[in-house]
Structures are given as C-alpha cells and as structure tokens.
N, C-alpha and C positions, 0 to 999 in steps of 0.2 A: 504494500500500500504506500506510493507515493507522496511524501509531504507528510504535513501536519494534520491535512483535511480531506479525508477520502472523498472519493467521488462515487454517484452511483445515480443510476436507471431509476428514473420515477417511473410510478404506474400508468400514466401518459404520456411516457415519452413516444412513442412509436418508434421511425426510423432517429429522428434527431437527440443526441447524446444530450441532455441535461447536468448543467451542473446543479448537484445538493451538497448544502454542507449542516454537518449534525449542532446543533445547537439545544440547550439543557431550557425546557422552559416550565414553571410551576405551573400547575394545576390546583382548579379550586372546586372539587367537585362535592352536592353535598351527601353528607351521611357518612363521612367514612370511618374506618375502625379509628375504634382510638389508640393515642400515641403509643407506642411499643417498639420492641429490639427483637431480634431471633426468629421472625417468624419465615415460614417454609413458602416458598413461591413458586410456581414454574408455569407456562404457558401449555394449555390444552389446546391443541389446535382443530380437536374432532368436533368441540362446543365453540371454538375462532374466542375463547375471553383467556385471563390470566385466573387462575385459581392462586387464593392465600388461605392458609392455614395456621392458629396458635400466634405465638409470642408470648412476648411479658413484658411485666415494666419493674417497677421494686417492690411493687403489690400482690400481683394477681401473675398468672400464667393461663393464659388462655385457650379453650378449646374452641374457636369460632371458626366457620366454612364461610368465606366471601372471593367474590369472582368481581373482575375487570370488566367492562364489554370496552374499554377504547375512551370512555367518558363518565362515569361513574362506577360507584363499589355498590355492591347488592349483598347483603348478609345472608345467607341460604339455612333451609332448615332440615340437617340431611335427614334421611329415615336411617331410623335402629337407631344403635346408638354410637357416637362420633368416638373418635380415641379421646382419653382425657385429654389435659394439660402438661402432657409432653415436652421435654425441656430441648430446646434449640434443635427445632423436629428441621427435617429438608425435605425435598420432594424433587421428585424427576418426572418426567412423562415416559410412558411407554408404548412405542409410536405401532411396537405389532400385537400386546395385546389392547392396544388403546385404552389405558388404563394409568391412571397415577400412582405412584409409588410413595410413601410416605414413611421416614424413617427417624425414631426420636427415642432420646433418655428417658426411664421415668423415676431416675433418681439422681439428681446433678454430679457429674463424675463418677455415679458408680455402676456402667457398667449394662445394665440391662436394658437393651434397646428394644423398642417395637416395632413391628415394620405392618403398616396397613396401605391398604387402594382404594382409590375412588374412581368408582364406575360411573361417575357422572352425575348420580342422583345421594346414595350411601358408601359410609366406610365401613371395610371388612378388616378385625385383624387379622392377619395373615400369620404371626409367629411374634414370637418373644426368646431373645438370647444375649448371653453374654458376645460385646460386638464394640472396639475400640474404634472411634473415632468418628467425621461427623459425615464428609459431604457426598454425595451420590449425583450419578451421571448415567444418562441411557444410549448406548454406543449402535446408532441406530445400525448403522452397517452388518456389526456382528450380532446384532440382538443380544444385549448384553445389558444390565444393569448391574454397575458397577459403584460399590460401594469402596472408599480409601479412608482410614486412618493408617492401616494395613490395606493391601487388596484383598479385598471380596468378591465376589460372584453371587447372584442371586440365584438361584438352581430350582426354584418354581415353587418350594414351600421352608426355604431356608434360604441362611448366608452362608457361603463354603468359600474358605480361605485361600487363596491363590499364592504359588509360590513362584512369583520369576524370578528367573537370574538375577535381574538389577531391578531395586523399586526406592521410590522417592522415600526416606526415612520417617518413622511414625510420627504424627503433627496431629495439631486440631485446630480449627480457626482459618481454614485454608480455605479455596475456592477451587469446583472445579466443574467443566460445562462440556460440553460433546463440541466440536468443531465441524458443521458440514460441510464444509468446502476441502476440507483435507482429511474429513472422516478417521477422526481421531478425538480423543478425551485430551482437554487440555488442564493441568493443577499450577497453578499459583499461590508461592507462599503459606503462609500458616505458624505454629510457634509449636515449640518443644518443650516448654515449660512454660511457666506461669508469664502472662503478657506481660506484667509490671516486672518481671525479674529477670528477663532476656529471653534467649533463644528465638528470636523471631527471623522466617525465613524471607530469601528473595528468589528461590528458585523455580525454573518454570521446566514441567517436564509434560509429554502427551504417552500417552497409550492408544496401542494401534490395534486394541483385540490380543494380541499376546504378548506384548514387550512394552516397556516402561524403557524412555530416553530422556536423559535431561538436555536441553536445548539451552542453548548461550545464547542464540541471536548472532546481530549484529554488533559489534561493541555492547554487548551484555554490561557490563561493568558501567560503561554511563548512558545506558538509551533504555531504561528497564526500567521497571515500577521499584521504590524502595521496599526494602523489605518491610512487610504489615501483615495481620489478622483480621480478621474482620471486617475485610473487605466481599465485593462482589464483582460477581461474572455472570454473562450471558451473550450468544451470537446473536449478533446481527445479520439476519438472514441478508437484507437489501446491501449493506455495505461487503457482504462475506467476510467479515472481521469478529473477533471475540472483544466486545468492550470490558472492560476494568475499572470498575468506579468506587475511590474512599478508603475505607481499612484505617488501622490502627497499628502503633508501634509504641507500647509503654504511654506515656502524656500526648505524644505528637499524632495526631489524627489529620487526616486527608482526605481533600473534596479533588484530587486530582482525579483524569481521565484518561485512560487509557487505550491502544485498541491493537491486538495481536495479528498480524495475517498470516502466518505459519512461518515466517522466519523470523520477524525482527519484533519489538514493542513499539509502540511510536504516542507518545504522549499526543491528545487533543488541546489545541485550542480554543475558546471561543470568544463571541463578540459580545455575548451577555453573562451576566453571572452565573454561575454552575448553582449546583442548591450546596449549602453549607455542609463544613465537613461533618463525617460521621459512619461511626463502623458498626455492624451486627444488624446491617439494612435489609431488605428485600429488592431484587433486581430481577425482570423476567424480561424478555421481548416479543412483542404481538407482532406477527404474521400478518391477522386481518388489518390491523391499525398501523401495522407502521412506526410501534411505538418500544422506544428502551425506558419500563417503568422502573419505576425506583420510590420507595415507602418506605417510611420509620428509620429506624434506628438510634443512637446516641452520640456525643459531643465524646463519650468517652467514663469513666470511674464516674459517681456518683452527679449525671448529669440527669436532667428529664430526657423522658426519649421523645424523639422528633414522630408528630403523624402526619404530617407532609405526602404531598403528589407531586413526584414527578416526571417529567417526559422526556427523550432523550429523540430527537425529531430531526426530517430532515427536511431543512428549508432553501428556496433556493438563494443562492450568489447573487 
C-alpha cells in the first residue's frame, strides 16, 4: 500500500479509478450500550450488521446481545438463555458454518473458558475448559477457527492444542484478525506479564493454516506500531488492508492508526481528528456499510470507559 493514504474502488466507480481516502469520523447514534471496555465484536455478514456482545466497566460485566445495521445499535433479546457475564469474551464469524463463535473467562485469570455460537436468533454453549489466553480468528480459506494465547484448533465440540514448529510466544492483550487478500491470520503485539510491569510486545506474525512466521516488514524497527495491548484489529475488505487502531503500553495509551498490507505497516494520517486515545475497545468492519467501527473502551488504569461511535470511512480527495 503506497503512501500514507490508501486508495481504493468506490461502489460507483465503474470504469473511472476514484480517489478515497479513510478519515475517522464520530457518530451520534441514539440508544447505545453504555460506556464499557472488553467487549466481543465481529461482523456477520449472513444478517450484513456488526454483532456486540458483554463488556464491563468497574461495576457491572455484562451479558447484553446488540447489532450494528451501519447507523444505529439495537439491543436484541436472544431466546434461551444468553452466556453470562463473561470476562473479556471475543468472537469471530464462521463464514462455513455461518455461525458466530464466542469465546470468554468466567473467572478473571483463572482459566476456565466458555466457548458458545450465535445462530442468529440464540446462544448455544458449546463447551467449557481449561484454555490460556484471549483472541480468536476464523481462517476462512482452511476452515479453521483459530484460537492463540497458545495455538488452538477448534475441532467441532472442543479446543485441541496445536503444536508447530515455530509459534508467536504465550501473550494476552494481543490482536489478531484473518487477512483476505493474503489468506492468512494476522497477531499483533500483546504482553507477557502484567501491563503496568512490562513485557509488552511489538511483534507481528501471520499463520497460513499450518505455520506461524514472524514478519519484520519493511524497516520493522521504525515503520511499525509500538509495542501495546489492548489494542485493535480488523480488514478492511475495500482498502485490502488490516487496520490497527489504539492499545496501550503501561501509562502511554494511543489513538494512532494503523494499516498492514502483507508486507510492510504504514501508519495513517488524517485531516480531522481521530477519536481519543484508548485500549480494550471494540473494532469490526461492515461489508454492507463501508464502515471501520470502533466503540468503548478506556483512557487506561482507573479511567471511565468511553461509549463512543465511531467510523472509520472513506471519503473522497
């Protein structure tokens, strides 16, 4: 991806190349959840909205079902009954059994994860087991739901452990999203210990269905996201780019932007303000809408959490 500012094919371009360039812009839509951190997001593209699930704030942990259409949030009332209050739940789509994936602690740091699916309407548990670490990715190419603190496999009614030769070292706090245009799982960063205490990484590695590579880039060392947790990821289907937006490192939090195109990082610029920094957000991108969204999260330690809308668009030149 050349430059600072991708380019890319509007929906009416026809024959004539269109210049777009992405610009971050708030949204004020009403009724939405309220302010929280951690919660699970990912784009269904069989219903064309974003599905959010849970969070927290210093109070409460939430079980709530609420969907995107592109302009407002819709609280949902699934049948049966929902998974609890799940702590820093994630979710993937799974584009061959068309079904969401959901995967969360139910005791902060210790250990026993749940993994349930939304068929659209209800959540089913699916399993309960000892299961380190946080973020999941659905590797459309190999049909694969891929779960990493460790690698995992999702094997149809459990998680079964993968052993490659080479894998990114155990973390939590990381990001990590499916790549289509290079069909591949991409992981950015995350920490090895406690956020305030160090260990916080900057490495970015993909998986290609059986191997795990860690990738330098271009001048890696100064054209790369600094090392952070708490940050977020999702493709941009229209740009063919993976965006990166926020994270945390100990006190220093960040509203930078990011966007991978399988070799190099290339930090964004823009002409208006970004939304304020902040890590343990939610990040999805809509297909039907056109949209990189971005909800919640915090300033960082003992801050309010942000419940904020926003958009990540492409406007033209």
């Amino acid at each position: 991806m050349p430059g600072a500012e991708p380019d890319a094919r509007g929906p009416d371009a026809g024959d004539e190349e269109v210049e777009l360039t992405p610009e971050w812009v708030e949204l004020e839509p009403d009724d939405p959840p309220s302010p929280r951190r951690n919660s699970a997001i990912t784009y269904d593209p069989s219903a064309e909205h974003i599905l959010l699930f849970g969070g927290s704030d210093d109070d409460s942990h939430y079980d709530e079902t609420w969907t995107w259409d592109g302009a407002r949030w819709d609280e949902l009332s699934p049948s049966g009954s929902p998974p609890g209050a799940v702590l820093e739940p994630v979710m993937a789509y799974d584009g061959s059994a068309e079904e969401t994936y959901l995967k969360g602690s139910t005791s902060g740091g210790g250990a026993v994860t749940e993994t349930w699916t939304w068929d659209g309407s209800s959540w089913t548990k699916e399993d309960d087991q000892v299961l380190f670490g946080g973020a999941i990715a659905f590797h459309a190419t190999e049909s694969q739901m891929i779960a990493f603190g460790s690698t995992h496999l999702w094997a149809g009614s459990s998680w079964g452990e993968l052993d490659p030769d080479v894998e990114p070292s155990n973390r939590f706090g990381h990001a990590m999203v499916y790549d289509d245009a290079r069909e591949e799982i991409l992981l950015f960063g995350g920490a090895f210990e406690d956020i305030d205490g160090g260990g916080i990484l900057d490495d970015t590695w993909t998986w290609d269905g059986e191997t795990w590579t860690e990738v330098d880039g271009e001048d890696n060392d100064e054209s790369s996201p600094s090392a952070r947790a708490g940050h977020a990821m999702a493709y941009h289907a229209d740009l063919e780019v993976v965006i990166l937006f926020g994270g945390s490192a100990g006190s220093n939090v960040f509203n930078d932007t990011w966007a991978w195109d399988g070799q190099s990082w290339t930090e964004l610029e823009f002409n208006e303000t970004p939304p304020p920094a902040r890590a343990d957000h939610a990040m999805a991108y809509s297909e039907a809408h056109e949209q990189m969204l971005v909800f919640g999260g915090n300033e960082g330690f003992d801050t309010p959490e942000f419940g904020d809308t926003w958009a990540l668009v492409l406007t033209d030149d």
